[in-house]
Jmol script that loads the backbone (N, CA, C; Angstrom):
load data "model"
ATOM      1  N   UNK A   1      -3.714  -7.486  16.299  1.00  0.00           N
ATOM      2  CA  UNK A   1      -2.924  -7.190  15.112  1.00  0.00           C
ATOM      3  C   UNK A   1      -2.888  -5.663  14.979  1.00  0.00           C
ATOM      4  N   UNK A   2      -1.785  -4.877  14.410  1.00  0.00           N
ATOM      5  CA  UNK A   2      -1.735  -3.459  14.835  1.00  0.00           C
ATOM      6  C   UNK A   2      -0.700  -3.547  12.766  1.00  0.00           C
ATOM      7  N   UNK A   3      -1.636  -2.385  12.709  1.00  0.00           N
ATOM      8  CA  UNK A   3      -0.731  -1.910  11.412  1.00  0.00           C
ATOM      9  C   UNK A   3       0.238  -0.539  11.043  1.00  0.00           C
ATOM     10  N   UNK A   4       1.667  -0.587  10.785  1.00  0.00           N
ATOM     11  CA  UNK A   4       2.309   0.086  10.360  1.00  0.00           C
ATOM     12  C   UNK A   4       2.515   0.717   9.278  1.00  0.00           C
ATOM     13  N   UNK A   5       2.789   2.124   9.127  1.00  0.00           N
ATOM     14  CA  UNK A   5       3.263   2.360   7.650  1.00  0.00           C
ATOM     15  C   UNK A   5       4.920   2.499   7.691  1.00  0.00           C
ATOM     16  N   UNK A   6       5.587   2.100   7.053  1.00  0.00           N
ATOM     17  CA  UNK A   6       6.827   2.255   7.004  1.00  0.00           C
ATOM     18  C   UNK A   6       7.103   3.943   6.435  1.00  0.00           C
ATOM     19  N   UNK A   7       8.083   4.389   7.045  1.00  0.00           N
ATOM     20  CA  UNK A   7       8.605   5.991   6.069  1.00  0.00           C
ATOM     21  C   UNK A   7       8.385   6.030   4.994  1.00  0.00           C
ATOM     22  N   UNK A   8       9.282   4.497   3.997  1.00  0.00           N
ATOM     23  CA  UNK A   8       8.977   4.934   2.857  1.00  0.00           C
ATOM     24  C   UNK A   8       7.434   4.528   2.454  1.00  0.00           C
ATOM     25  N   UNK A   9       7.209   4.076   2.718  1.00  0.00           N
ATOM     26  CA  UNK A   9       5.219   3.865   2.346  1.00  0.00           C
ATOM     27  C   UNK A   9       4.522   4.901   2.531  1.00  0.00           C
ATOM     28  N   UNK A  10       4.883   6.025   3.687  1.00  0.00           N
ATOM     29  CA  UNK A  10       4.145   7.614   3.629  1.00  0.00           C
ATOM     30  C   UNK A  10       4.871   7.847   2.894  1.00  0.00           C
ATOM     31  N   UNK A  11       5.903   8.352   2.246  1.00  0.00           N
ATOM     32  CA  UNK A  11       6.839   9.149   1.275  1.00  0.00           C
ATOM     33  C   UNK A  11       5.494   8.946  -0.391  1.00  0.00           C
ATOM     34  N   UNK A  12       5.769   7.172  -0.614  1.00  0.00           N
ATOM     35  CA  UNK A  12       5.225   6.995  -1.526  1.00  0.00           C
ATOM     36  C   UNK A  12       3.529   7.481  -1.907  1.00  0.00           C
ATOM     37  N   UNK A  13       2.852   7.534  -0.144  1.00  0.00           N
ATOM     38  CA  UNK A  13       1.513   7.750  -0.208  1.00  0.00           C
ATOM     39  C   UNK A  13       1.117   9.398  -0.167  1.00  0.00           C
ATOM     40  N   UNK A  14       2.216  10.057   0.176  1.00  0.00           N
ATOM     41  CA  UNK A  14       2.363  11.912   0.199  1.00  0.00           C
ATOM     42  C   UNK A  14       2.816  12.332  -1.803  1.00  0.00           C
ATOM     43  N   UNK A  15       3.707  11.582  -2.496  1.00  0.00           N
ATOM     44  CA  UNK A  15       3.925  11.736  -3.444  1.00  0.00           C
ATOM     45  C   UNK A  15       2.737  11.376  -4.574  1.00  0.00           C
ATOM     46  N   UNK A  16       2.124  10.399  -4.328  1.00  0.00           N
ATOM     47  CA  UNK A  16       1.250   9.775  -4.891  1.00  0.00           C
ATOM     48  C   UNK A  16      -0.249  10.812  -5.134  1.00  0.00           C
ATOM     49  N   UNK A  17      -0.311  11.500  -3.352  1.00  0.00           N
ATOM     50  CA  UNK A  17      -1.751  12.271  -3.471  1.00  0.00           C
ATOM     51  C   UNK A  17      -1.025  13.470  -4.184  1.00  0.00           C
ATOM     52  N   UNK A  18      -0.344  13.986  -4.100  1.00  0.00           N
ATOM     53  CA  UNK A  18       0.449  15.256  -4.498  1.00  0.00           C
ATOM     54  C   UNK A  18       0.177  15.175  -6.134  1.00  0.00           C
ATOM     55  N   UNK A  19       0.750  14.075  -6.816  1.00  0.00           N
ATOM     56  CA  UNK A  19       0.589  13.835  -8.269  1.00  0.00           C
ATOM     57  C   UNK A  19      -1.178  13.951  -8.758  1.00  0.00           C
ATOM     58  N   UNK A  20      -1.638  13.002  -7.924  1.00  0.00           N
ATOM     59  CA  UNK A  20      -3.349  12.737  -8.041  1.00  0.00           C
ATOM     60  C   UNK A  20      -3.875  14.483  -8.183  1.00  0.00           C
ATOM     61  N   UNK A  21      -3.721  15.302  -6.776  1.00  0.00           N
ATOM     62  CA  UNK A  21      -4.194  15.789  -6.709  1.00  0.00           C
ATOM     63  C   UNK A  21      -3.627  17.350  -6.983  1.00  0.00           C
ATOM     64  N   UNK A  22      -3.098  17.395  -8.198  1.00  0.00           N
ATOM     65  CA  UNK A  22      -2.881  18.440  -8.692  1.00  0.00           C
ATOM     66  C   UNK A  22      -3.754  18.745  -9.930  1.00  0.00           C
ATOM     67  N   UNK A  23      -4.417  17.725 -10.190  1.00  0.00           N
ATOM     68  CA  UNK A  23      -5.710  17.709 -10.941  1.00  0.00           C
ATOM     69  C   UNK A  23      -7.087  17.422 -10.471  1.00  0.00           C
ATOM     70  N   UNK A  24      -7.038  16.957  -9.860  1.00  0.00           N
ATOM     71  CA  UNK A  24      -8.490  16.193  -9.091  1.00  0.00           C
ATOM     72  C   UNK A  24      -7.928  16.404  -7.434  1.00  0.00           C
ATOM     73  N   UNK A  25      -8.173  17.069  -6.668  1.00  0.00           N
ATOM     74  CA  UNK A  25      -8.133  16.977  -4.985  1.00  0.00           C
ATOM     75  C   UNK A  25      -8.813  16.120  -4.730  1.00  0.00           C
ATOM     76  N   UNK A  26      -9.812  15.613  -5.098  1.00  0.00           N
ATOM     77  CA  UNK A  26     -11.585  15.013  -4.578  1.00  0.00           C
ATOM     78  C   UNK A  26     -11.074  13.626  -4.941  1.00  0.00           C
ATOM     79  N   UNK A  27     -10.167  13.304  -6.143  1.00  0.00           N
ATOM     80  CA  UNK A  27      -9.813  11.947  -6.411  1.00  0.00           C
ATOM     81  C   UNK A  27      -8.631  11.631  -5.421  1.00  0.00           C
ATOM     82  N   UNK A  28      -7.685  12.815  -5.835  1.00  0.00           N
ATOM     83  CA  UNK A  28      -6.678  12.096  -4.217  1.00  0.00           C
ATOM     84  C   UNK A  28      -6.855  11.557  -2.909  1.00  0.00           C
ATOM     85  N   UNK A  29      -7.920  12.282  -2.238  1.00  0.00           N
ATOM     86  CA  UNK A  29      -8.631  12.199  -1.241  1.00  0.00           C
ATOM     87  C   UNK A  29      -9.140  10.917  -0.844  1.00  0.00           C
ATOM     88  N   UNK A  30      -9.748  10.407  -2.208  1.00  0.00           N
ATOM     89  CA  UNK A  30     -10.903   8.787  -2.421  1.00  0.00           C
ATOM     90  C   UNK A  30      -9.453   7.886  -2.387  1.00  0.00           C
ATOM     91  N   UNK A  31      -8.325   8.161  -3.106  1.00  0.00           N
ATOM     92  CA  UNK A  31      -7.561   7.181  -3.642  1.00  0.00           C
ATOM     93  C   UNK A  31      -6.409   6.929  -1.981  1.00  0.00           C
ATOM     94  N   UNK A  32      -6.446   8.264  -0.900  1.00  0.00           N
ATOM     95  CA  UNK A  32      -6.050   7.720   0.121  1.00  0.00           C
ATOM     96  C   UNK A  32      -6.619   7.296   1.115  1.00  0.00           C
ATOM     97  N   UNK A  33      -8.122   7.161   1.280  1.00  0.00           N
ATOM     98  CA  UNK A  33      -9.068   6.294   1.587  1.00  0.00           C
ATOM     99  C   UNK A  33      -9.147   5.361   1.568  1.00  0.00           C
ATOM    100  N   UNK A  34      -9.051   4.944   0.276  1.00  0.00           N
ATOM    101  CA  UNK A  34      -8.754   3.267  -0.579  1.00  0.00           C
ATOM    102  C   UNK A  34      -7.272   2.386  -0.211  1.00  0.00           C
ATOM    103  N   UNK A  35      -6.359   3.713   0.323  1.00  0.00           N
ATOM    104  CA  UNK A  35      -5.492   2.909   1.057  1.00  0.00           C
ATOM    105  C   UNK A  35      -5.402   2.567   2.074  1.00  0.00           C
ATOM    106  N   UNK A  36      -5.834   3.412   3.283  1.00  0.00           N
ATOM    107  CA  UNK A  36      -6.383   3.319   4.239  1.00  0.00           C
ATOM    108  C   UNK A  36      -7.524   1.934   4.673  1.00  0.00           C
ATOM    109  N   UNK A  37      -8.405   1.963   3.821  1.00  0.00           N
ATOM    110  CA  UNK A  37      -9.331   0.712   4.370  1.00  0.00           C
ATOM    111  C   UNK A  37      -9.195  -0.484   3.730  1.00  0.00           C
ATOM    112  N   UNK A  38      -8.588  -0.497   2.488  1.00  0.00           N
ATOM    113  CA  UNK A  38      -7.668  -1.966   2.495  1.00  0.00           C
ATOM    114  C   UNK A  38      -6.572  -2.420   2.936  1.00  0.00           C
ATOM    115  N   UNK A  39      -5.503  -1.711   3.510  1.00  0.00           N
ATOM    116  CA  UNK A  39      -4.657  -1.854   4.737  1.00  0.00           C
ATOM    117  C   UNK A  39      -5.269  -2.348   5.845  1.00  0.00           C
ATOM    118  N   UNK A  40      -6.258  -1.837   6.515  1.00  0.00           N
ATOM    119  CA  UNK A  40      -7.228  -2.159   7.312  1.00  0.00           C
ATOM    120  C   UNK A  40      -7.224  -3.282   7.164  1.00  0.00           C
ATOM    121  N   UNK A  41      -7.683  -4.266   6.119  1.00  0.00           N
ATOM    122  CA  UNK A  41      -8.306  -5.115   6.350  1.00  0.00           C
ATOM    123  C   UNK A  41      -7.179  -6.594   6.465  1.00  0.00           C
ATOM    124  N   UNK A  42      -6.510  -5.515   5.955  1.00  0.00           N
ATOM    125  CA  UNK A  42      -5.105  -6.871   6.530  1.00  0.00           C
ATOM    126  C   UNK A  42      -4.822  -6.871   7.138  1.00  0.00           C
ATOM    127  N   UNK A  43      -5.319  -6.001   8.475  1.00  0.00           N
ATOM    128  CA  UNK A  43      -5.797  -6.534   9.607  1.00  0.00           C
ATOM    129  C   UNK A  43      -6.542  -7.985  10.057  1.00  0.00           C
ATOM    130  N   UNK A  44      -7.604  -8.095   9.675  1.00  0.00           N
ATOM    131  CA  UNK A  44      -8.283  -9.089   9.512  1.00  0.00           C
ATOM    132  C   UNK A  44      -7.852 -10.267   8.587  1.00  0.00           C
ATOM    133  N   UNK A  45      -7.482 -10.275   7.368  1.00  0.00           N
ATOM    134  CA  UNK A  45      -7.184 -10.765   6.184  1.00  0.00           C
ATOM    135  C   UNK A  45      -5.984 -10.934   5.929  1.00  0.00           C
ATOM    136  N   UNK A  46      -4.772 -11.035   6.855  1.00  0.00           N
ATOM    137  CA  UNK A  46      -3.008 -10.953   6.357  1.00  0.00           C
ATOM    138  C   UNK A  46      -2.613 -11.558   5.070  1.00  0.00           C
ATOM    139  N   UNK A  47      -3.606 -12.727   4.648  1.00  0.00           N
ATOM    140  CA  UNK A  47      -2.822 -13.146   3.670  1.00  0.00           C
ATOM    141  C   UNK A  47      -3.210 -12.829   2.424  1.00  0.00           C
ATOM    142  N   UNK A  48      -4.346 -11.595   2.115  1.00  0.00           N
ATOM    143  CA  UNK A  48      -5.293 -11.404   1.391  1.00  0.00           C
ATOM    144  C   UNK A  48      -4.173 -11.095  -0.038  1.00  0.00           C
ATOM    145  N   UNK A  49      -3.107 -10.538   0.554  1.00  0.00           N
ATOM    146  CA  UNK A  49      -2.313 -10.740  -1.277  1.00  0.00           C
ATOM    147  C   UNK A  49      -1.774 -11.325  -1.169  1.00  0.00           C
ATOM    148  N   UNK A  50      -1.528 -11.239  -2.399  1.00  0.00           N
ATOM    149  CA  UNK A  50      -0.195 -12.511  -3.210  1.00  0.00           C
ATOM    150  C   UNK A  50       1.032 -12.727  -2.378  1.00  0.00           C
ATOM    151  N   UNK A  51       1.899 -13.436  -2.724  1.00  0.00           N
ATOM    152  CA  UNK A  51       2.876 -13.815  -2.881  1.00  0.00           C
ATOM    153  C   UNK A  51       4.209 -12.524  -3.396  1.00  0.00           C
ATOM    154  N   UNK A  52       4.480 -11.909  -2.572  1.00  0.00           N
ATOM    155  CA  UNK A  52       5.687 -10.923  -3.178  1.00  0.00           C
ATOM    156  C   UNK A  52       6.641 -11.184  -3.763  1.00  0.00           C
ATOM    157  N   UNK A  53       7.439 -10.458  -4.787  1.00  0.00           N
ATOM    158  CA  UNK A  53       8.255 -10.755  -5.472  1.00  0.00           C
ATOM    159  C   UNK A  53       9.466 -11.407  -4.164  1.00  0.00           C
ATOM    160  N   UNK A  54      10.059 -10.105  -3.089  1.00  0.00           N
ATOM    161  CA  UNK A  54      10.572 -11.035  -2.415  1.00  0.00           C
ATOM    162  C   UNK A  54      10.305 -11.454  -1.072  1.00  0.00           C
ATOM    163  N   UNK A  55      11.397 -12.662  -0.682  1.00  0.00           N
ATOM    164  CA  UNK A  55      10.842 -13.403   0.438  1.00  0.00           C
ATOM    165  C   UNK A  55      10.280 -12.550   2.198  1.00  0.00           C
ATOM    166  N   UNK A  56       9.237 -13.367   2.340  1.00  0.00           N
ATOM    167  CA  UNK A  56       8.283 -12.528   3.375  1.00  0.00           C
ATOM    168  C   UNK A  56       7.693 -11.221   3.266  1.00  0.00           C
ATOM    169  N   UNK A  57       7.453 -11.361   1.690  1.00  0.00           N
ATOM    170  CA  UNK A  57       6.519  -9.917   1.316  1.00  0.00           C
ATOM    171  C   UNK A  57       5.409 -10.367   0.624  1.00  0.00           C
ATOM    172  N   UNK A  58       4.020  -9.888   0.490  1.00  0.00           N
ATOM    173  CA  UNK A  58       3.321 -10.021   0.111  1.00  0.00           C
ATOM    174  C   UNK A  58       2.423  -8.452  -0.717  1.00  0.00           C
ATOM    175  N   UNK A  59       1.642  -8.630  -1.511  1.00  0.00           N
ATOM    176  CA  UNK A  59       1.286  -7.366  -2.537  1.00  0.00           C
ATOM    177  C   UNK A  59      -0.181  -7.511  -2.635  1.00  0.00           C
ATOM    178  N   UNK A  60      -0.723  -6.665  -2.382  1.00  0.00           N
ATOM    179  CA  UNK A  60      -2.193  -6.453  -2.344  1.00  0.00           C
ATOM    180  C   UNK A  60      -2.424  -4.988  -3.268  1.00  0.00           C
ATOM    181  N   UNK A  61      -3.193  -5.843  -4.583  1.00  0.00           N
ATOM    182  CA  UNK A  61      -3.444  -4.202  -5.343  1.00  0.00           C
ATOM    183  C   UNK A  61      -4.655  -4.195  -4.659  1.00  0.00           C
ATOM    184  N   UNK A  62      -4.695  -2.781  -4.702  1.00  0.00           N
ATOM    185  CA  UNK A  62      -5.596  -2.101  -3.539  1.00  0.00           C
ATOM    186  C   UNK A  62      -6.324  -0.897  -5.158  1.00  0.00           C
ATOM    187  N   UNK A  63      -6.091  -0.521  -6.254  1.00  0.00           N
ATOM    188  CA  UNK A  63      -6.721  -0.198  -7.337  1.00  0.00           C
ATOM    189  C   UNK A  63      -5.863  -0.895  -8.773  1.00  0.00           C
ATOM    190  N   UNK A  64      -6.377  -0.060 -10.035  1.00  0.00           N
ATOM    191  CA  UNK A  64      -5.796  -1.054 -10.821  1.00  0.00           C
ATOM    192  C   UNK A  64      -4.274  -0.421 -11.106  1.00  0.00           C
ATOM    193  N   UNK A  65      -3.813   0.798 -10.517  1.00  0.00           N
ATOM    194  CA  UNK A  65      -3.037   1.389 -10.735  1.00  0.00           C
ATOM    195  C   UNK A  65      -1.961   1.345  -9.466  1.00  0.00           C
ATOM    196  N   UNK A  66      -2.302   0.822  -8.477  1.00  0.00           N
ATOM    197  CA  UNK A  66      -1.065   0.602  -6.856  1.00  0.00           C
ATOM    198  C   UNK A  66      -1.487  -0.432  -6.233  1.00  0.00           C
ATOM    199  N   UNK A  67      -0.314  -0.885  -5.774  1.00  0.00           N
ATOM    200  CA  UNK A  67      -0.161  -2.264  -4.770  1.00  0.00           C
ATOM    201  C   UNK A  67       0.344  -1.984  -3.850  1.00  0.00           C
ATOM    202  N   UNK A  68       0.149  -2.502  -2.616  1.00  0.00           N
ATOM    203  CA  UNK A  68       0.285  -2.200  -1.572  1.00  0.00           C
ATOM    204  C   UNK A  68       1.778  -3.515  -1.316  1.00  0.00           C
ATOM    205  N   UNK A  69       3.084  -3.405  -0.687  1.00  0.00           N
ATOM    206  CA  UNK A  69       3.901  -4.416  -0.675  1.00  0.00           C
ATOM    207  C   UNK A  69       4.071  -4.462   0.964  1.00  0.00           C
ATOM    208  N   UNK A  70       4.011  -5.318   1.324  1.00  0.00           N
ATOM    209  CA  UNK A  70       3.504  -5.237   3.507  1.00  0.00           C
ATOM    210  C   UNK A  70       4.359  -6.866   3.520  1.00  0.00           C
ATOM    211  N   UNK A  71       4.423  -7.067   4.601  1.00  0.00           N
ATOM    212  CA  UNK A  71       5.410  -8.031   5.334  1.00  0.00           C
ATOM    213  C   UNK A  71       3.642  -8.125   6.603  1.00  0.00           C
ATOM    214  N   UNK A  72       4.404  -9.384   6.824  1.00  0.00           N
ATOM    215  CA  UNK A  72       3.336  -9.556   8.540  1.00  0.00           C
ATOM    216  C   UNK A  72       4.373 -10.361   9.465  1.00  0.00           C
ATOM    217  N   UNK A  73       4.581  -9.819  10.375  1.00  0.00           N
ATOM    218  CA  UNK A  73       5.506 -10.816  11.518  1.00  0.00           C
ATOM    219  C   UNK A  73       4.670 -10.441  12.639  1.00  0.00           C
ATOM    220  N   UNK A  74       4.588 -11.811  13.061  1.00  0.00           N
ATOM    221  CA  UNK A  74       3.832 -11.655  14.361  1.00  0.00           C
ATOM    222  C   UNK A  74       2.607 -10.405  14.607  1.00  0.00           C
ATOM    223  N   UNK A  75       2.350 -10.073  15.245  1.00  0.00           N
ATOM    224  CA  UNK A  75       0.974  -9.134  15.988  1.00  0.00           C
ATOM    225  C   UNK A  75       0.857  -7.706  14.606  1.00  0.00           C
ATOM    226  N   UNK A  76       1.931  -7.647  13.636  1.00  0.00           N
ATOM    227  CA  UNK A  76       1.893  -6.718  12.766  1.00  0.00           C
ATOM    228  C   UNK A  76       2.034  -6.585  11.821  1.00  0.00           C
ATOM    229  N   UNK A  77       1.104  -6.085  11.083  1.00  0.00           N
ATOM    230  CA  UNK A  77       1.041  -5.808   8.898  1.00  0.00           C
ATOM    231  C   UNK A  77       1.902  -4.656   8.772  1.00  0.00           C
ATOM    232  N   UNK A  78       3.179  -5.061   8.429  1.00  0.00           N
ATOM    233  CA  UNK A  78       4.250  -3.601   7.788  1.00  0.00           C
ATOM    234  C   UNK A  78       3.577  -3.150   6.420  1.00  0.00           C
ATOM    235  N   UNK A  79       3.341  -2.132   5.983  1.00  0.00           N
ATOM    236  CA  UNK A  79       2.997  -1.903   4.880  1.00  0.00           C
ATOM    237  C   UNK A  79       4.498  -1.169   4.625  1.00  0.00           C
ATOM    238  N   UNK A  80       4.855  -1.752   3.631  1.00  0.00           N
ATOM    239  CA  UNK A  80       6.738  -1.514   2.968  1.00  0.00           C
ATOM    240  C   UNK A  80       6.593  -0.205   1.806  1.00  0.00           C
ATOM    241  N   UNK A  81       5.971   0.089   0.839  1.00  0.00           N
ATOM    242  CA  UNK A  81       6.094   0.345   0.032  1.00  0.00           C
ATOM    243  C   UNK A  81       4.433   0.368  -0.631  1.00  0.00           C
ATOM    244  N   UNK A  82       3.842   1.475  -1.433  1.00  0.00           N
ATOM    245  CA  UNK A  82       2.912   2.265  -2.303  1.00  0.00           C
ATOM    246  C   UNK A  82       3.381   1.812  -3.421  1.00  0.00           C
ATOM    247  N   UNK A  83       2.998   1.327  -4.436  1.00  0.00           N
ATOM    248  CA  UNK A  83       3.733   0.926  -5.916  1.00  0.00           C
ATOM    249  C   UNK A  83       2.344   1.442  -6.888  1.00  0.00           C
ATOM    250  N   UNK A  84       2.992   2.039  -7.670  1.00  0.00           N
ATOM    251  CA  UNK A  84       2.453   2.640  -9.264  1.00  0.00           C
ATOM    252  C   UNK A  84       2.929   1.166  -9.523  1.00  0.00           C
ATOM    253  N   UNK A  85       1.370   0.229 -10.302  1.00  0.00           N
ATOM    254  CA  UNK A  85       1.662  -0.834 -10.900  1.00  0.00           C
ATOM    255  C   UNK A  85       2.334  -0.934 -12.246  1.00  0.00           C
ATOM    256  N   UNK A  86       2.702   0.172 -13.021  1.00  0.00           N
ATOM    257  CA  UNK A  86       4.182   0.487 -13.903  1.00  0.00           C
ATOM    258  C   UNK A  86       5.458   0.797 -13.204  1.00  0.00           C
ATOM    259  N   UNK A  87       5.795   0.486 -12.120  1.00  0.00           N
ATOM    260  CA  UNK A  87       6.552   0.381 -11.704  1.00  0.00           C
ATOM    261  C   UNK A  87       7.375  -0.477 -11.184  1.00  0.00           C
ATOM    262  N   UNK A  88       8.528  -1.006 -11.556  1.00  0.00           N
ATOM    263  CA  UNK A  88       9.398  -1.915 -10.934  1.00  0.00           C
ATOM    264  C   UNK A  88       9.510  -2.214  -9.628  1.00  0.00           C
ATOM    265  N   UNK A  89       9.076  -3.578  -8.991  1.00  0.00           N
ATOM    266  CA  UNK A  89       9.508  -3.307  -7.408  1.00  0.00           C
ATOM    267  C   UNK A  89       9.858  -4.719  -7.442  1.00  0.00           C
ATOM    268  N   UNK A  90      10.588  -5.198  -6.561  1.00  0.00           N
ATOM    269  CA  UNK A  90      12.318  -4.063  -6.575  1.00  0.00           C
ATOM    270  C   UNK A  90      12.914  -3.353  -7.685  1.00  0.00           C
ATOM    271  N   UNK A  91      13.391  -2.671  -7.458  1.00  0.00           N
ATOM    272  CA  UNK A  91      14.404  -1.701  -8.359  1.00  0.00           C
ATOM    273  C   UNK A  91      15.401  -2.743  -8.689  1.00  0.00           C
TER     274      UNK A  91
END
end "model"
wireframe off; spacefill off
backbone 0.3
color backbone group
């Protein structure tokens, strides 16, 4: 099993530390860690989140504030999309 980040999933995970860490560096740092090794583990774990809003997506909050939105086809975990859990997904 081999894991991807999609463009927009770095976009969201470069914007995300950028916001974090214009106050706290040391928290941005932990909070892209935390994405990093629970991605990981859907490696091991594909079905470890929910049920996505849509079809063949699934959402793993990974803190209480972002969810992770990933697809799995065959040999690979797409990670789609970084979500601020105040945030609409889909648009």
């Amino acid at each position: 099993m081999k894991l991807v980040w999609s463009p927009e999933s770095e976009a969201d995970r470069l914007s995300i530390f950028k916001h974090i860490a214009a106050d706290n560096p040391t928290a941005a740092f932990d909070m892209e860690t935390l994405f990093e090794d629970r991605a990981e583990q859907l490696l091991d774990f594909p079905d470890m989140g929910r049920p996505g809003t849509l079809d063949d997506t699934r959402e793993l909050t990974v803190h209480p504030n972002y969810r992770l939105i990933y697809e799995v086809a065959e040999d690979t975990v797409r990670i789609l999309n970084v979500i601020h859990a105040r945030r609409e997904w889909p648009e």
